[in-house]
VEXBAVO-138079 format. One line per field, with one value per atom (N, C-alpha, C): residue in one letter; z, y, x; atom name. Coordinates in nm, 4 decimals. Layout:
residu = (A|...)
c3 = (Z|...)
c2 = (Y|...)
c1 = (X|...)
atome = (CA|...)
This chain:
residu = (X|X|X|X|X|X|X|X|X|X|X|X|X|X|X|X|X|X|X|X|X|X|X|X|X|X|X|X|X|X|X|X|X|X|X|X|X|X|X|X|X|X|X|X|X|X|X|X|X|X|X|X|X|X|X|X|X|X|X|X|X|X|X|X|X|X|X|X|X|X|X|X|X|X|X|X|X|X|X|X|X|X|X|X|X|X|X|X|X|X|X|X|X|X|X|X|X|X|X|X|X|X|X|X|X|X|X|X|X|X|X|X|X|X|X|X|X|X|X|X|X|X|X|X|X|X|X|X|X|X|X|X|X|X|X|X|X|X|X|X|X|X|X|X|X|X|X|X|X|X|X|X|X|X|X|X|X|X|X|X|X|X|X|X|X|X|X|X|X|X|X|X|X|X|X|X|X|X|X|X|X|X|X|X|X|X|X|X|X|X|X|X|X|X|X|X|X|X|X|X|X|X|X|X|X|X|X|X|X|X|X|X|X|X|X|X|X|X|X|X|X|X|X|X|X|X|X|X|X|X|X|X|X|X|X|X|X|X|X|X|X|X|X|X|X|X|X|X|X|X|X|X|X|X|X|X|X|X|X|X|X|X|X|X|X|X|X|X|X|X)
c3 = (3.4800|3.3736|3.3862|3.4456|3.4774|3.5356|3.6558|3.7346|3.6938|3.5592|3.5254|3.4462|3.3527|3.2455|3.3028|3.4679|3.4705|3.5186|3.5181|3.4950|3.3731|3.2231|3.1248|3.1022|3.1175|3.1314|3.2290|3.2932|3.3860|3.3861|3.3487|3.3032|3.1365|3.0678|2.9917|2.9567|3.0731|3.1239|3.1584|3.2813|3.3186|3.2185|3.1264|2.9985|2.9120|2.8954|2.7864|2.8927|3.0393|3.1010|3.1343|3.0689|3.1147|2.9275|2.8734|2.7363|2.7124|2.7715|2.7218|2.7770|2.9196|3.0433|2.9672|2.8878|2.8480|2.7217|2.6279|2.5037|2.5538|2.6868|2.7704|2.7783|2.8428|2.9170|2.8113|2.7249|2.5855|2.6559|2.7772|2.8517|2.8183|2.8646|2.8815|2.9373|2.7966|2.8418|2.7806|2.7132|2.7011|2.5902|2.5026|2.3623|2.3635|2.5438|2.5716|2.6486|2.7021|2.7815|2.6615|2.5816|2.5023|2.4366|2.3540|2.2726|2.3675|2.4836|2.5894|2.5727|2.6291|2.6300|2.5209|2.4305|2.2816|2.2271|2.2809|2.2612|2.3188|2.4886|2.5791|2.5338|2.4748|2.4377|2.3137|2.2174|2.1086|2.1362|2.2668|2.2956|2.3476|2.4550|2.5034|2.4070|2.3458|2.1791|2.0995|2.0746|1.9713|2.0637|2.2025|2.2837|2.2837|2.2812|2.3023|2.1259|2.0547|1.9441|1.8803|1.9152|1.8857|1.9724|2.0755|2.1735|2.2493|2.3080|2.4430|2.5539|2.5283|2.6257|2.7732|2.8396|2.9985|2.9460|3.0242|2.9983|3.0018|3.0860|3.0494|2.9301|2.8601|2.7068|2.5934|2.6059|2.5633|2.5707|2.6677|2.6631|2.7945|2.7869|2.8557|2.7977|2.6991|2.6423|2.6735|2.7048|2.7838|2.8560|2.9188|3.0273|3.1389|3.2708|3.3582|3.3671|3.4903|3.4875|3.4849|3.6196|3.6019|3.4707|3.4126|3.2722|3.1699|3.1457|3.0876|3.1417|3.2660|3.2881|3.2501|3.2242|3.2181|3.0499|3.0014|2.8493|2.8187|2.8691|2.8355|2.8632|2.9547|3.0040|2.8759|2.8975|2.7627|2.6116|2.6243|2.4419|2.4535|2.5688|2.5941|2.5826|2.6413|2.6302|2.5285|2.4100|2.3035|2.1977|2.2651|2.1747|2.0672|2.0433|1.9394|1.9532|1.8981|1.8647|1.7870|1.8492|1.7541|1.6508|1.5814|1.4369|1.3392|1.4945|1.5055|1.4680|1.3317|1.4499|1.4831|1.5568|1.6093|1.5040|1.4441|1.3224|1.2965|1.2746|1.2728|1.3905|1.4857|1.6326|1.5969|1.5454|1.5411|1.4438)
c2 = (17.4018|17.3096|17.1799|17.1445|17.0682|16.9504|16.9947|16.9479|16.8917|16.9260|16.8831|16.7549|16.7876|16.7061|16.5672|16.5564|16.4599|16.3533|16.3799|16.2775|16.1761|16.2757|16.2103|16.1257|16.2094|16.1602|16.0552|16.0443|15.9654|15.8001|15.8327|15.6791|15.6089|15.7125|15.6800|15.6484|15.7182|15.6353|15.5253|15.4649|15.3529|15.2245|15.2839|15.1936|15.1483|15.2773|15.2471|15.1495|15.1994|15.0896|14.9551|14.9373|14.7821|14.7083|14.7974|14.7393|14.7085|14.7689|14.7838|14.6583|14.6594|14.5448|14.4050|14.3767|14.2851|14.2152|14.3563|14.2833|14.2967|14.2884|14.2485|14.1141|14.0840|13.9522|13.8590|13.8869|13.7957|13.6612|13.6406|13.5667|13.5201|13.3907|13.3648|13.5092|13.5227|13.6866|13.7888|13.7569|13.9097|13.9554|13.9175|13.9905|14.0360|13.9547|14.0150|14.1282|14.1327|14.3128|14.3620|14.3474|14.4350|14.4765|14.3553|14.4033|14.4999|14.4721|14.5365|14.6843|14.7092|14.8454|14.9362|14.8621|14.9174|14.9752|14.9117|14.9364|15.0531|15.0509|15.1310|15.2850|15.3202|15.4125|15.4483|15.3930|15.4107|15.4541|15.4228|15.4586|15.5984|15.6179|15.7590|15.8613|15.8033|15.9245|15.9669|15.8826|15.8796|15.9560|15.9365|16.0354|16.1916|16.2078|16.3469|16.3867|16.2819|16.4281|16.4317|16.3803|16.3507|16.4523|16.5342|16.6011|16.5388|16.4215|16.3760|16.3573|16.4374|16.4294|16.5254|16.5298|16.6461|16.7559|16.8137|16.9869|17.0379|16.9961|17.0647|17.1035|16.9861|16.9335|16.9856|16.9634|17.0101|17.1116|17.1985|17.2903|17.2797|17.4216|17.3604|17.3007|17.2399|17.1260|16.9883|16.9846|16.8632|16.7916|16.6751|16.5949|16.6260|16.5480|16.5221|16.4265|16.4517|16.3448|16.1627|16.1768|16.0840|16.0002|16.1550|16.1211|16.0634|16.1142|16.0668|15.9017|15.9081|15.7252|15.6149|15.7272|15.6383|15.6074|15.7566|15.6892|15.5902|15.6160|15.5093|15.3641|15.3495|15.1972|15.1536|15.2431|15.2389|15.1956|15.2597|15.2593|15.1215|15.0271|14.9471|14.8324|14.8298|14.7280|14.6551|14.7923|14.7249|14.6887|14.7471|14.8065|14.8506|14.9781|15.0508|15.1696|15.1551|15.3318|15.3859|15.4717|15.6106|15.6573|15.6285|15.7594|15.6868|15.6273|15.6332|15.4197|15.3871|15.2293|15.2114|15.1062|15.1334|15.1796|15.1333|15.1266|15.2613|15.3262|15.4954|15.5953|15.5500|15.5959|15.5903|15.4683|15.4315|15.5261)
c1 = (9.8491|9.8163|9.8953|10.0251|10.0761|10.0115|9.9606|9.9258|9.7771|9.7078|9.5868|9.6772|9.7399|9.8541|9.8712|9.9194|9.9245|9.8118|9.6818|9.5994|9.5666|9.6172|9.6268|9.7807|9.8784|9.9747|10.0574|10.0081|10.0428|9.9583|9.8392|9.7835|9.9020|9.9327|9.9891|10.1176|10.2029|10.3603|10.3364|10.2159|10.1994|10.1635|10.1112|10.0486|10.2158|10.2686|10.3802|10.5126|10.4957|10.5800|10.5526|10.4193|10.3736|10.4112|10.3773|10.4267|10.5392|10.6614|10.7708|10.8218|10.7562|10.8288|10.7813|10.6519|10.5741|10.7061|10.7356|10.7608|10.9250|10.9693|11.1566|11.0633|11.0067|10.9656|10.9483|10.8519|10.8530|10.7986|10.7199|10.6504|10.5663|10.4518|10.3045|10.2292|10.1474|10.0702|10.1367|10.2800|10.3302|10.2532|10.2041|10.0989|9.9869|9.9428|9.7794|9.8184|9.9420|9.9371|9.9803|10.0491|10.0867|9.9896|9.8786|9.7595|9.6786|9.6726|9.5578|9.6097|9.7474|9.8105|9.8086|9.7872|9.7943|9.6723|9.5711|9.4415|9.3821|9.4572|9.3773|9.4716|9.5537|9.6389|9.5805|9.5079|9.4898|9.3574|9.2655|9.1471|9.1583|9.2733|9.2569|9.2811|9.4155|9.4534|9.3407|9.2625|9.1475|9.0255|9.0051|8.9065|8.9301|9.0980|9.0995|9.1337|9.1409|9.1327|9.0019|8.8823|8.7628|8.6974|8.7391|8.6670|8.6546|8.6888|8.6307|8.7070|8.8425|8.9007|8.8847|9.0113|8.9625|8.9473|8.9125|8.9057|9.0107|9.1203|9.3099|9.2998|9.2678|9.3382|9.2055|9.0794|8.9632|8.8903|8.9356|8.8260|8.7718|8.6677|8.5418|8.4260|8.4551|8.3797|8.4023|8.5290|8.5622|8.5245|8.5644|8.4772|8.5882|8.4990|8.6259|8.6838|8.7744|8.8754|8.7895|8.6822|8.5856|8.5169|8.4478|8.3799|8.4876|8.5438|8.7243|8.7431|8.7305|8.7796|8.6404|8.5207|8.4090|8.4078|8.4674|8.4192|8.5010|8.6282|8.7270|8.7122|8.6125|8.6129|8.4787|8.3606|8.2918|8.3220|8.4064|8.4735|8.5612|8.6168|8.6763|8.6240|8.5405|8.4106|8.3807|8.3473|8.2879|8.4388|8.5653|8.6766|8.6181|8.5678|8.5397|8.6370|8.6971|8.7896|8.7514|8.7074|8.6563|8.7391|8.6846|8.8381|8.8986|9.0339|9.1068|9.1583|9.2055|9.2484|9.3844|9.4452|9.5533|9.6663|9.6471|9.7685|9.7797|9.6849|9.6897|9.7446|9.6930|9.7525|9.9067|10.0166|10.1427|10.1950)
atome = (N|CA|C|N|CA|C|N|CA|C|N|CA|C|N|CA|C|N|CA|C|N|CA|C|N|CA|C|N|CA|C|N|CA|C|N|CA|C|N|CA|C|N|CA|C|N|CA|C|N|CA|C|N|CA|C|N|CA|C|N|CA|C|N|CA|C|N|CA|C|N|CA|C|N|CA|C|N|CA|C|N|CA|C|N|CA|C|N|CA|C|N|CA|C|N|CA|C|N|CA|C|N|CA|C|N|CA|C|N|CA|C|N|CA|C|N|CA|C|N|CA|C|N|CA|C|N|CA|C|N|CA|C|N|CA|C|N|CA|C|N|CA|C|N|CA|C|N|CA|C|N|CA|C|N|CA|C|N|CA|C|N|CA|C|N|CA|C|N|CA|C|N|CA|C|N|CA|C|N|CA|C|N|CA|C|N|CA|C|N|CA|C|N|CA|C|N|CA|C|N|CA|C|N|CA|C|N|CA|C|N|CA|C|N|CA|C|N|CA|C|N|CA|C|N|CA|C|N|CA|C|N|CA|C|N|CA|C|N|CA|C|N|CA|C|N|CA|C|N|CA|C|N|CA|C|N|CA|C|N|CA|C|N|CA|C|N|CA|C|N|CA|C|N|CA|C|N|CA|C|N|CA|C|N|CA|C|N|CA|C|N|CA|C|N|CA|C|N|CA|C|N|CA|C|N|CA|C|N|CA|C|N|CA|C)
């Protein structure tokens, strides 16, 4: 199960280390990675407690790892979070 874990987990260290590095930098751009990161974290949280996350984590109702990166780019698009809005995710 580990080893399924880190397909979800591991997009999501990468997300929380681009945020963290964004709001050190306090740069041109640092609020659009941060808003971006914030969003795309609040999209995956909100997929898997809605059912739409992997099958590790879901079931075999779940999607895969694939279907998982497709809904996510989907739900990105329109930024619609399911459920969930960010402020709730926090």
């Amino acid at each position: 199960m580990c080893t399924l874990l880190t397909h979800v987990l591991t997009p999501r260290a990468d997300l929380v280390g681009l945020q963290h590095a964004a709001m050190l930098d306090k740069g041109p751009g640092s609020d659009a990675v941060i808003d971006y990161t914030t969003r795309i974290r609040a999209i995956m949280h909100a997929l898997m407690v809605t059912g739409k996350g992997t099958r590790d984590l879901c079931g075999a109702a779940g999607l895969t790892t694939e279907e998982f990166v497709d809904e996510v780019r989907t739900v990105q698009r329109g930024w619609d979070i399911p459920t969930l809005s960010t402020q709730e995710y926090y």
